[in-house]
N, C-alpha and C positions, 0 to 999 in steps of 0.2 A: 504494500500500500504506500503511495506517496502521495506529497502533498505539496503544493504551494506555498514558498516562503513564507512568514507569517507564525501568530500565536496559536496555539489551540488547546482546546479540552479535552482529554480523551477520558469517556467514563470507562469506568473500572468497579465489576460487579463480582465482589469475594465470596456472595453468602454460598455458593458450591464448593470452596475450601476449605481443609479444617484448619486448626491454631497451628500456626508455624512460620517460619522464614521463607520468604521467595524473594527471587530475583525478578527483577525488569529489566533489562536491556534497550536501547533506545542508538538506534546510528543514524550518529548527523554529519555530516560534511566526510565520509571517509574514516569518519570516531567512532565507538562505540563508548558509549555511558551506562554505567550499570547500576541501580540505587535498588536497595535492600528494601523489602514489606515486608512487615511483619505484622499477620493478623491472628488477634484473640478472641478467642467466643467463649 
């Protein structure tokens, strides 16, 4: 999926996950970013 220069929102729906640590990964310009979730129920 790509996208047009610019800000955006992407939603993000956990309640199918259980409690624990995940990754996101995110590549921009040839980068990749990778920021930690951690979700509790």
């Amino acid at each position: 999926m790509y996208y047009e220069k610019g800000e955006y929102i992407i939603p993000f729906d956990g309640t199918q996950l259980t409690s624990g640590i995940y990754f996101c990964n995110f590549e921009i310009n040839n980068s990749t970013i990778a920021k930690k979730l951690v979700i509790l129920k």
